[in-house]
N, C-alpha and C positions, 0 to 999 in steps of 0.2 A: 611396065608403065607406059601410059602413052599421052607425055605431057605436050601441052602445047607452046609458043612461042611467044605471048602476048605478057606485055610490062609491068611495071607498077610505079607510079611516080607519086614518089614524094615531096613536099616543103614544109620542112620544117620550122621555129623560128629562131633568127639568127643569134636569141640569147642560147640556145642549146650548147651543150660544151662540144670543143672541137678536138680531133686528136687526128694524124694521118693516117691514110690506109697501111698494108703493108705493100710491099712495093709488085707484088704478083696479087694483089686483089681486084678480083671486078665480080662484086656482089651481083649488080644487077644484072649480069648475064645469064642467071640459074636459070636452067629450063623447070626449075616449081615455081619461077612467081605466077605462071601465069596458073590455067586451069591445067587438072591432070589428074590422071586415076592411077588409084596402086590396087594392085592384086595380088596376092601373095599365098598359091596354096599351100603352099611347106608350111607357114606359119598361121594362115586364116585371115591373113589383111587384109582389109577390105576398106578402103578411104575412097571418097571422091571429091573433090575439089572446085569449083565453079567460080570463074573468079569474074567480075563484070566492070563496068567504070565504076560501080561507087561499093561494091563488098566482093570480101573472100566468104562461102560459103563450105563451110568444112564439115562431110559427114562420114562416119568412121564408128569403126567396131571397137577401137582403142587395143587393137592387137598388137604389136608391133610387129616390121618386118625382118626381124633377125631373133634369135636364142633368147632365152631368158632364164632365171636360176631356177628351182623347185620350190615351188609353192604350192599348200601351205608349206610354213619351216618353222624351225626354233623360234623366233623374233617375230614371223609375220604368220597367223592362223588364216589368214585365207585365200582363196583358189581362184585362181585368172580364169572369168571368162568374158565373153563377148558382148559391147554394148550397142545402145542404139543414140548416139552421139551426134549432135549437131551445132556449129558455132558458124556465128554471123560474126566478122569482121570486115574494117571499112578500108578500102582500097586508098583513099585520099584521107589518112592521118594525118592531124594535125597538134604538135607539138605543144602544150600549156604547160608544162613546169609542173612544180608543185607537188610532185610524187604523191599520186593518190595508190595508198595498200592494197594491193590485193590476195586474193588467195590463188587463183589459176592465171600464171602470167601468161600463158598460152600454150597452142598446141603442137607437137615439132609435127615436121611432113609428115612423117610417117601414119599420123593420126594418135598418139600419144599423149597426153595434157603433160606439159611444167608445171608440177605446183611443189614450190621447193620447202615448206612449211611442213609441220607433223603436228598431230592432233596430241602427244604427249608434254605431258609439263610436271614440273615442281612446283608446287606451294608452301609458301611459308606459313604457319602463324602468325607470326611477326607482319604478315603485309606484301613482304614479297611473291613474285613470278617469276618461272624461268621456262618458256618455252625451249624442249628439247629440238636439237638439231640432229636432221637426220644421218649428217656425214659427221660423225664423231663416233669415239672407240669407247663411250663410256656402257652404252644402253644397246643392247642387242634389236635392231625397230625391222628384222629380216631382210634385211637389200641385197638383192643382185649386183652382179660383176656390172650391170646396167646405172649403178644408182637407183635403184627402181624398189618399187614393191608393190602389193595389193593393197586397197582397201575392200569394205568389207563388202560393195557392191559388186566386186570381184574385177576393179576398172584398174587395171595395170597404169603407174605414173609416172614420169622421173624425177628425181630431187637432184640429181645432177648429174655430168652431161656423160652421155654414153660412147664407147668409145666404138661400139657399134653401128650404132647410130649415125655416126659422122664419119664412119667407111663408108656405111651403103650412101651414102648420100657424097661421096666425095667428090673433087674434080681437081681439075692441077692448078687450084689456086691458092694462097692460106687459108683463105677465108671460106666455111662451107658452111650451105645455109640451113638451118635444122630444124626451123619451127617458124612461127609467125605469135604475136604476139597479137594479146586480146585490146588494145589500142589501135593494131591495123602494120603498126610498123613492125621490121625482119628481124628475126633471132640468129646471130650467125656464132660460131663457134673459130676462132684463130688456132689454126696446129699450130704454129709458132709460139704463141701466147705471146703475144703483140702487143693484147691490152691485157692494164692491170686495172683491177678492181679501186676503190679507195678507202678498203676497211683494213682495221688494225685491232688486237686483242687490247682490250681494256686493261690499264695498267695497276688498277685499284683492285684488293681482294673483295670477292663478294660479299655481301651482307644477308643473312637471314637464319632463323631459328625454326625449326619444329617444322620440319621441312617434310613433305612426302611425297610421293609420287600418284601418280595418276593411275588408273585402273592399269593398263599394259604393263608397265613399269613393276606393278606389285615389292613398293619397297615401302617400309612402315618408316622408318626414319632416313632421310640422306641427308650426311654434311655438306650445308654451304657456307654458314658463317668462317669468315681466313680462309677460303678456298682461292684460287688463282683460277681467272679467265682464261680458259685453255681452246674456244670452241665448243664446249659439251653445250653449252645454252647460246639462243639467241642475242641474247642482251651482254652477253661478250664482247662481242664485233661492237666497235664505232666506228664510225665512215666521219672521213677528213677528206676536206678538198681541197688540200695539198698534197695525198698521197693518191698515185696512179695516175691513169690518163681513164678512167669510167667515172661517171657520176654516181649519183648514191642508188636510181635503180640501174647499173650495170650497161650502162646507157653511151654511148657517141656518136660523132658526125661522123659518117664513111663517105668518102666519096660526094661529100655535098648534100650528103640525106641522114638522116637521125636514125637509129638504129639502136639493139640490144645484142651484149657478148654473155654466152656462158662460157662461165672458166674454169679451172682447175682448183681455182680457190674461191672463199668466200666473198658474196653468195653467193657461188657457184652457177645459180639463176635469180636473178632479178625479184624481188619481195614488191619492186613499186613498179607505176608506169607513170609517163612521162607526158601522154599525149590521153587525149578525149575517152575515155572511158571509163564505161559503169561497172562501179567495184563490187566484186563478188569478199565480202569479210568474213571474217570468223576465222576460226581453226578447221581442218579438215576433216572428216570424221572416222572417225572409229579409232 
């Protein structure tokens, strides 16, 4: 790699939720905020970075720079290869509230997209939806020891966070930074698990009838009606802002600047952002 030294300053606004660093964190010091290139021939990486006063300019093969499991496989039909990938984000984020959705919360250094959503779902008869999630033990959706999978353009992704991924990128502080986020603000990852999320399984049994699944899925009838919120579906989790120190997109103040944590738990990556940005919606495909 051969990153360079230059900053990124943020302000956020002071309604933003607060929580303290850990006490060996100094996020801003990573040699990726600034611009920096990764080359990676073992794996085919190929990133380069360009970071200026007002955008990060990020284009990337979507390789990543460490292992990944065999694909296709049982759960995921198709095969990693190389894209031709570009995102513009804004160096001077600015924090608005309001958790606008999106589908691609961003992309880690490596050149990698977050997008922690799956194109699979339940439907009821009855009315109901239940987007499936990718980290549950019900639905075989083929992921890696990475969190990761294909889709069908063959663009390798993570649904959540690798633990790969935050070796190569380590340094001796809790805190290591793994992506940037399509708002412009930093995605960092706590080996401690310092923060906690503020989601909780829904206490009520689900509701719905004449239930089936989506093309991948190939299941003609699933029970949800008296099923218990276990994580297999989205609409499990509610977020409470009495429980954790993250906001509802996965979100705090570090260090006096607004910021996003992947965690170990749900959502493992962030579903909203917090700050100025044009949402990309829908489900993912394939």
């Amino acid at each position: 790699t051969t990153p360079s030294q230059s900053t990124n300053s943020v302000a956020p606004a002071d309604a933003a939720p607060t929580s303290a660093a850990p006490p060996s964190a100094s996020p801003m010091n990573s040699k990726y905020i600034g611009s920096y290139s990764l080359e990676d021939a073992e794996f085919g990486t190929s990133v380069e970075v360009v970071v200026d006063a007002i955008s990060r300019k990020i284009s990337t093969n979507s390789l990543p720079n460490t292992p990944t499991g065999d694909f296709p496989n049982a759960g995921n039909p198709n095969t990693i290869s190389a894209q031709d990938l570009n995102y513009t984000y804004s160096t001077k984020p600015v924090f608005v509230g309001g958790a606008t959705t999106v589908r691609t919360t961003g992309v880690a250094v490596n050149g990698v997209k977050f997008e922690p959503g799956t194109a699979e779902a339940v439907a009821c008869s009855s009315g109901e939806a239940f987007r499936v999630e990718a980290l549950q033990d019900v639905y075989n959706l083929g992921l890696d020891f990475n969190n990761a999978h294909v889709q069908p353009s063959g663009e390798y992704h993570y649904h959540g966070v690798s633990e790969l991924l935050v070796d190569a990128f380590n340094d001796d502080d809790d805190l290591v930074l793994v992506g940037f986020a399509a708002d412009g603000f930093l995605m960092y990852y706590s080996k401690s698990d310092a923060y906690t999320p503020g989601y909780e399984l829904a206490a009520q049994p689900r509701e719905g009838t004449g239930c089936t699944g989506s093309g991948p899925l190939k299941a003609d009838s699933i029970q949800i009606a008296g099923t218990m919120p276990d994580g297999t579906y989205t609409s499990d989790w509610l977020f409470s802002d009495t429980t954790g120190n993250l906001d509802e997109c996965n979100g705090t103040i570090i260090n006096g600047e607004y910021a996003y944590l992947i965690t170990n738990t749900y959502p493992y990556i962030g579903r909203c952002l917090n700050g100025e940005v044009q949402a990309d919606t829908g489900p993912p495909p394939g």
